[in-house]
N, C-alpha and C positions, 0 to 999 in steps of 0.2 A: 160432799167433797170439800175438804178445808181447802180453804184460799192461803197462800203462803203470806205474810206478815209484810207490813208497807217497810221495816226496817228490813228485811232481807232482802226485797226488789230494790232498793237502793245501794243496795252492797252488790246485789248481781249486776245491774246499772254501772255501775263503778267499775265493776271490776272488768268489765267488760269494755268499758272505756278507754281503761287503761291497758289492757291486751291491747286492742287496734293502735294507739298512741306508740306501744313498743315497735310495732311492727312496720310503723312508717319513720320512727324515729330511733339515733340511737341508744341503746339502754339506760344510760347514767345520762340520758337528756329528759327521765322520766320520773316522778318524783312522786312516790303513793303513799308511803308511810304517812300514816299521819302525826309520828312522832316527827318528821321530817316537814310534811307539809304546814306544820304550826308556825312557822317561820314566815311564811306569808301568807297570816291568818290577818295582820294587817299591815298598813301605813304607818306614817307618821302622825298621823290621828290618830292615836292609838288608846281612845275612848270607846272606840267599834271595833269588834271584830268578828270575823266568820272564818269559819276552815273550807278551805276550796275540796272538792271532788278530788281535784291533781292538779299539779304543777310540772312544768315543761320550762326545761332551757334549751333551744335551738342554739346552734353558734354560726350558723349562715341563713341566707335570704329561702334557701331552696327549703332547709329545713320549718323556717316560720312559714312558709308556703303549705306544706304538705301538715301540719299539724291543727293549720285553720283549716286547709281543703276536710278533715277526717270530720275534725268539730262541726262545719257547716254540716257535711252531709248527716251528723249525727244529731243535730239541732242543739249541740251543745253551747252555754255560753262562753265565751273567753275573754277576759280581763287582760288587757296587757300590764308589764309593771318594767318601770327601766330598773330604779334604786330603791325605790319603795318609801323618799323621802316626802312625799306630796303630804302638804300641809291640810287637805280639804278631801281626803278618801278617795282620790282617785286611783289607788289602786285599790280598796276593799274587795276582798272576792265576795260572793255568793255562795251557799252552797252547794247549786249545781254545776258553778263554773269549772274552768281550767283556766289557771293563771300563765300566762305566757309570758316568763320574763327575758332582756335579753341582757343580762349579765356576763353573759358567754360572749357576747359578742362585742368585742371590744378592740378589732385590729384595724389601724392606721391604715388605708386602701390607696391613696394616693397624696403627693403632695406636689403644689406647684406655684413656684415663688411668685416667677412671672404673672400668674394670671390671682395669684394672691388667695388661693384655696386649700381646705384639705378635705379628703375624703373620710370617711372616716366611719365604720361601724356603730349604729346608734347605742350598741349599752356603753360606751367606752366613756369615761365621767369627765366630767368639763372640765375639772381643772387641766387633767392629763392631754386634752386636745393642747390647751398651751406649753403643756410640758412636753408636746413634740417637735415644737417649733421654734421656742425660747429660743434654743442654742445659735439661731439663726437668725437673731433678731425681730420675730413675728411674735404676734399670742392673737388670741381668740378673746374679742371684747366681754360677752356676757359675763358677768359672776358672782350667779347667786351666793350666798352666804353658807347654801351648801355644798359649793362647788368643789369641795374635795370628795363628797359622796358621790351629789347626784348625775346621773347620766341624760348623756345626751338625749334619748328618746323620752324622758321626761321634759328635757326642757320643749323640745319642741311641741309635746301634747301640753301645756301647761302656758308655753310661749314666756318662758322663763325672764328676768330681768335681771338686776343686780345693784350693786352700789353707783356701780360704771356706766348704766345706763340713760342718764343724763344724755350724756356726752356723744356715747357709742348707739345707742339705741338696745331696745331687748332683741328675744332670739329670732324672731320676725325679719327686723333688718340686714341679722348676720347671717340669714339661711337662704343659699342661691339651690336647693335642689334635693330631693327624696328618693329613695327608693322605700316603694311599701308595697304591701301587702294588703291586699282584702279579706274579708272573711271568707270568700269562697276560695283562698287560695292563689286569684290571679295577683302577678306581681307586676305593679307601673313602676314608669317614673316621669315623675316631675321635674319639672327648670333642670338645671346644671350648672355648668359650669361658668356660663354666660349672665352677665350682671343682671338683665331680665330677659325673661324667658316666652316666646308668644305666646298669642292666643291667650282663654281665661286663665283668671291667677289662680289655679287651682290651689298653686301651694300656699298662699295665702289661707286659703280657706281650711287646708290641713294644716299649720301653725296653730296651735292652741285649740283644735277642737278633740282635746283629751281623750283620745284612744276609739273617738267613737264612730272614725270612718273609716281606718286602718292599722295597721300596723308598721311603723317607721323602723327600718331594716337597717338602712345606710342615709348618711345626710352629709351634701357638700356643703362646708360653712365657708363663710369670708376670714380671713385670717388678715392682719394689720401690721405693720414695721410696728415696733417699739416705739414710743415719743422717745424723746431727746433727754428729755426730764421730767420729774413731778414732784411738786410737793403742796403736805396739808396742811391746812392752819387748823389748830381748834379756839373754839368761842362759847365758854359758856355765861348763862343770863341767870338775873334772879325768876323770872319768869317764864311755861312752857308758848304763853301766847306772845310775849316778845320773842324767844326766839321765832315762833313760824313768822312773826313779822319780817323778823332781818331775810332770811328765807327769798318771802315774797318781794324784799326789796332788791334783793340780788336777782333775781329774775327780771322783775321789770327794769333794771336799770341793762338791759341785752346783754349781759353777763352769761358766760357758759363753761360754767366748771364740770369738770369732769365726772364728780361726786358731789352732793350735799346730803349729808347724813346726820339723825336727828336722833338723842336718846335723851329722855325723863328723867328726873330724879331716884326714882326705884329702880329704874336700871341701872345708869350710874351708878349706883350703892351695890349694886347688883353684880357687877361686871366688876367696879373696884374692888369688891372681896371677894372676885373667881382668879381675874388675870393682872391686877396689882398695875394697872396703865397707868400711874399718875394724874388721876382724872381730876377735878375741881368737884365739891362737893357744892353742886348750884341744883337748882330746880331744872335748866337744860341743858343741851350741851349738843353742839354742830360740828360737824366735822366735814371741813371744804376743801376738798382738793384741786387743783388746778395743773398743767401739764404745758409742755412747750420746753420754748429753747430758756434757757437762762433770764435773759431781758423778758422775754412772753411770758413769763415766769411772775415775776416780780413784778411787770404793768399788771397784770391782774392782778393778783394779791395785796397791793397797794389800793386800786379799784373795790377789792373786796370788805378788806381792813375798814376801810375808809367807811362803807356801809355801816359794817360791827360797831366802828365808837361811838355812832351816833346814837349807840341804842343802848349805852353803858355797860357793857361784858363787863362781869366780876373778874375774867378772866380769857387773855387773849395769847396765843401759843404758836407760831411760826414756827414747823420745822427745818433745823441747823443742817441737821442730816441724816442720813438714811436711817442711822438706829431712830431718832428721834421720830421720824415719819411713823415708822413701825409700832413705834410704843403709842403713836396717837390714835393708829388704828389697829393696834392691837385688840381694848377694849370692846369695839364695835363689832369687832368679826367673832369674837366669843360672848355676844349679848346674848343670843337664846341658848346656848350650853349655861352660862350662867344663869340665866331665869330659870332654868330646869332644875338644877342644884338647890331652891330654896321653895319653890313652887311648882304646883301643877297649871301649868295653863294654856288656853286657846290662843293660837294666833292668826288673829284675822287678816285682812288683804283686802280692804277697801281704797278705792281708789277717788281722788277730789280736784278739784282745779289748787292749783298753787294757792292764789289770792285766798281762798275758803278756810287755808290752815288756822290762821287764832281764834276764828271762831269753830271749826270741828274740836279742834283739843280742848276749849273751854265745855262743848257742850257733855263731851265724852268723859271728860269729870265731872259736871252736875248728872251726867243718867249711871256713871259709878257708882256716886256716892247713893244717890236713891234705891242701886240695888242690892246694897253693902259688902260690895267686891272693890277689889284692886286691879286697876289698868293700868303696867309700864306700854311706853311707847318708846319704841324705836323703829326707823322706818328711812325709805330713800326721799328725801322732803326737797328736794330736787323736781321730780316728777308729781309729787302728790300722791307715791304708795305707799300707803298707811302700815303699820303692820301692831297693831294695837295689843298687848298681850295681858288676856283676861285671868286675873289667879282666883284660883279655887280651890277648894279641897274636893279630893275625888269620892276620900272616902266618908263625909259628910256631907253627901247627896246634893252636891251644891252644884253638877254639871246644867241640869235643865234650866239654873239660873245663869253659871252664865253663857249657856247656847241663848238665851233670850237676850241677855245684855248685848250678847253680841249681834244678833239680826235687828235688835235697833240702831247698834253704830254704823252698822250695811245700810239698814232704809236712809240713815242721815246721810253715808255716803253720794245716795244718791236722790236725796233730795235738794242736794248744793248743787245738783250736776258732774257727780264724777258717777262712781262705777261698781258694781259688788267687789270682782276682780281686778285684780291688776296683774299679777305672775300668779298666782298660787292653784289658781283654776275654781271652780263651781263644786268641781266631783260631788259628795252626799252632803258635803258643811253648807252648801248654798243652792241647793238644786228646788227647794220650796219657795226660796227668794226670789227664783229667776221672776215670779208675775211682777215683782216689784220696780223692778224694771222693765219688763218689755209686755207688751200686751199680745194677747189674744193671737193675733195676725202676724204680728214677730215670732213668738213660737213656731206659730204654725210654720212658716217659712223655715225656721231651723230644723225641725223634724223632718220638713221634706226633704231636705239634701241629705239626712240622714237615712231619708227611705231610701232612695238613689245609690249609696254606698252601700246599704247594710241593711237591702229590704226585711231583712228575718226578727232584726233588730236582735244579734247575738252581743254586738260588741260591745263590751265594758257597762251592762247592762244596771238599771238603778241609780245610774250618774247625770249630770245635767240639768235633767229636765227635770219639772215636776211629778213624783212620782207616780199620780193617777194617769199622764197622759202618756208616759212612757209606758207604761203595765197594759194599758189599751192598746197599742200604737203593737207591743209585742204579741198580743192574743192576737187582735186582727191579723195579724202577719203569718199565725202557724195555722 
């Protein structure tokens, strides 16, 4: 009796899959082609890739429901993806996966001035959550630098940050409230509307733990009046370790600007021959923004200044007015379109105590040059989130080096006492790193609340954790 071939049982597998998938969902929420499906073969990592089984766009909560309920019962795994912008493979599928993204879902659900919220559909992209309120004098604080892309349900899997985060805090602070889904289908929710919500902080716990307990449907965020005003000063140095000096001096001195933003000289050059900002061709270059009324305006910025000339800036730059604001952060907001334009590279997400910065930047050039790679940096130096960006060549087999340059600027991370992450998440870029950080009994602890959520261990499977404990953790389970 001939056995039929492992490549047809996966096509019958398949195909079969996606029958049931039609049949709880509706048709064009169902996506098999794999001329089609190659589109979210990956992330923005997009050094790795795999083609998923299928892909599903739900556009409500009942639909993400019924498409986990089929998957669990069929012990399929499923990937969620909001935008697909995740810098660390969080969404990479697998190939038995189904990716669930929620693109589709992107309608305004409620707004309410008074209590200072909105509801709002998790694929619907961060900028646009403030582009529903602007007119009203609100916006929505987070913003990441891809916040014209990325969606909501990323930020919150990923616990997203931004330039703005200084001041406002990341998506942690601004998120009063969830609705999600589990893998088997049942649908909660978490906090609301109310500034805190009893009992455990569950939604805490679902903030930034990247796809791997649920599926985030709808999310109520804090929405904020407009300040009065803001503006940026730029400051650049002959040096990258004096500027994180001036940096750490505006911090210790209880300064709270609303931004502090830091780019190298390679970017800089970088950025000046993409978006022509009028930049100072120095070795760094800060950009501090500060907000308030007029005079609150100026008391700082005087405070700040004052900081900058003790430390000789080649170059110091108060914006007059709003065009001039713009063109100072023009250059910053198109740093990584610009680095992409001349190079291929990593961008990492290590995170460090303030005070650490002149010596992290010093060390992260002596371990470049020893691997004879290039690192611009530019990053929120505000908080100490790094965002160090390794250039390589792809097509000169140069990625394995710098995937290692870069897991040693992560162990230094966290040898000063910061952190592998800061926004960007773990997903496959740092999930062998996690021992480097937490030991033995800290794992263990994370996988169990992940047994609690998602006993089969279907969801977002190959991310996080290291990948022997996870691949155990899932065989035990079936």
């Amino acid at each position: 009796m001939q056995m039929p071939d492992p490549d047809s049982r996966v096509l019958s597998r398949k195909a079969q899959i996606v029958e049931r998938l039609r049949a709880v969902l509706p048709d064009a929420a169902v996506i098999s082609d794999p001329v089609e499906t190659r589109a979210y073969e990956c992330d923005a990592l997009a050094a790795y890739r795999c083609p998923p089984l299928a892909v599903v766009l739900p556009s409500t909560t009942q639909e993400v429901a019924a498409a986990l309920a089929l998957c669990h019962a069929e012990g399929v795994p499923v990937v969620p993806r909001g935008a697909g912008t995740s810098l660390a493979g969080g969404a990479l599928p697998t190939a038995d996966c189904v990716i669930l993204g929620t693109a589709r879902m992107t309608e305004v659900l409620e707004v309410s001035y008074p209590d200072r919220i909105i509801r709002v559909q998790s694929g619907r992209t961060n900028l646009s959550v403030t582009g529903a309120v602007e007119g009203d004098g609100f916006f929505y604080a987070p913003d990441p630098s891809s916040q014209l892309a990325c969606a909501i349900a990323g930020n919150i899997a990923m616990n997203s940050g931004g330039a703005h985060c200084l001041k406002y805090g990341v998506t942690t602070n601004n998120l009063l409230g969830v609705t999600m889904v589990l893998m088997d289908g049942t649908i909660v929710e978490l906090g609301g509307a109310a500034m805190d919500a009893g009992g455990l902080d569950l939604l805490g716990l679902i903030c930034g733990s990247e796809g791997q307990l649920g599926v985030v449907t709808e999310a109520t965020l804090r929405i904020l009046p407009k300040p009065e005003g803001a503006r940026p000063v730029l400051m650049g140095y002959d040096s990258s370790e004096v500027a994180g000096q001036v940096v750490s001096d505006i911090i210790r001195a209880g300064l709270l600007p609303v931004a502090i933003e830091f780019m190298d000289r390679p970017c800089i050059e970088a950025t000046e021959a993409f978006a022509k900002a009028g930049y100072p061709m120095c070795e760094a270059l800060l950009i501090v923004e500060v907000e308030g009324s007029p005079a609150e305006i100026d008391e700082q910025l005087g405070l700040i200044t004052q900081i900058a000339r003790r430390h000789d800036p080649v170059e110091l730059r108060e914006a007059t007015d709003a065009d001039e604001a713009a063109r100072i952060w023009l250059g910053r907001k198109s740093a990584f379109g610009a680095m992409g334009q001349i190079n291929d590279y990593i961008c990492l997400d290590g995170t460090i105590p303030v005070s650490q910065l002149p010596f992290v930047l010093r060390r992260i050039a002596e371990m470049a040059a020893d691997y004879g790679l290039g690192v611009a940096n530019v990053f929120h130096a505000g908080d100490g989130n790094m965002h160090p960006l390794i250039l390589y060549d792809a097509n000169g087999g140069e990625l394995d080096k710098a995937e290692a340059l870069g897991a040693d600027i992560l162990r230094l991370c966290v040898e000063v006492g910061g952190c592998l992450t800061g926004e960007h998440g773990v997903g496959i870029e740092k999930r062998d790193l996690m021992e480097v950080q937490f030991g033995p009994d800290d794992l263990e602890a994370q996988m169990a609340v992940k047994d609690v959520f998602d006993p089969a261990w279907l969801l977002n499977p190959a991310k996080v954790f290291p990948l022997a404990a996870s691949a155990g953790r899932r065989m035990a389970a079936e």
